[in-house]
C-alpha positions, -999 to 999 in steps of 0.1 A, spaced: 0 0 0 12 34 -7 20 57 17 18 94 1 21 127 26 4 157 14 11 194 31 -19 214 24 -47 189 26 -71 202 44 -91 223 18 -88 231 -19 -65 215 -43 -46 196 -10 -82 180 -2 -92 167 -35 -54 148 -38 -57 134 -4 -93 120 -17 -83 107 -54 -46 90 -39 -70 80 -11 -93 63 -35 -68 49 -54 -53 29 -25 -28 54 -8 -29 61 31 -25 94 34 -12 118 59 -19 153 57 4 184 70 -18 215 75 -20 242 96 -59 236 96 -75 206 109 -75 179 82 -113 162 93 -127 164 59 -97 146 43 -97 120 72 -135 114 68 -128 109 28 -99 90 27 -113 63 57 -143 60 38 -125 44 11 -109 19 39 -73 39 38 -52 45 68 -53 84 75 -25 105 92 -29 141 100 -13 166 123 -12 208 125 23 213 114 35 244 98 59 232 69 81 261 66 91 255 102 121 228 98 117 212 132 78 210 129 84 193 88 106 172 111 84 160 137 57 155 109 79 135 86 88 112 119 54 109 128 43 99 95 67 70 94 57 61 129 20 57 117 23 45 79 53 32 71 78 50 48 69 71 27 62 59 -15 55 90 -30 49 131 -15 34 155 -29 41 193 -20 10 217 -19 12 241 8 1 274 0 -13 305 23 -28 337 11 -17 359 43 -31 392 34 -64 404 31 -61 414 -8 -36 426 -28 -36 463 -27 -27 462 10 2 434 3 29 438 23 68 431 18 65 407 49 34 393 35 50 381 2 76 370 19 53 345 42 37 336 8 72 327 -13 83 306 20 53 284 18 50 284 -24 80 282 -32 112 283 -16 131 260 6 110 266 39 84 246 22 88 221 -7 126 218 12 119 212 42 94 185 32 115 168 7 145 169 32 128 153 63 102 129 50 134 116 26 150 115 57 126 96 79 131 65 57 117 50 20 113 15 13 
């Protein structure tokens, strides 16, 4: 059975992989810094094992508890996939330098996709 973490899963685009891998006969745990109970209630329906925990993936030691915690539930990890995003202003015209800088950590830049590649590689693969 695959094993497939997902950061971002608790709404949007992150919901909607967690329930297709789900469906497909992934377990699936879910890094957000929302509550994941939708995804858990899709991807148990199907009769997949379901992970989640509030983890903020731009912080390096919480992408590092998650990733340990993930193997400690499911098993190392097969495949993970990278969605975290935030929109942390209210709309654009009242952006701030330190808001797009919160946004390009999450999106894009090593606090994110990094720091989930780095420590669920290093909690173990098959």
């Amino acid at each position: 059975m695959a094993k497939r973490p997902t950061d971002g899963g608790s709404a949007g685009i992150g919901l909607a992989i967690a329930r297709k891998l789900g469906s497909e006969g992934a377990d699936i745990a879910v890094a957000d810094i929302y509550p994941a109970e939708e995804a858990k209630a899709l991807v148990e329906a199907t009769g997949q094992r379901f992970f989640s925990a509030t983890a903020d993936v731009s912080d390096i030691a919480q992408a590092n508890v998650f990733a340990g915690e993930v193997r400690d539930a499911l098993g190392p990890v097969d495949i993970l996939v990278i969605n975290a995003a935030v929109v942390p202003f209210p709309d654009f015209a009242n952006a701030t330098f330190e808001h797009w800088k919160r946004t390009f950590a999450i999106k894009v830049s090593s606090k994110g996709a990094g720091n989930g590649f780095t420590h669920v590689l290093a909690a173990g693969r098959p």
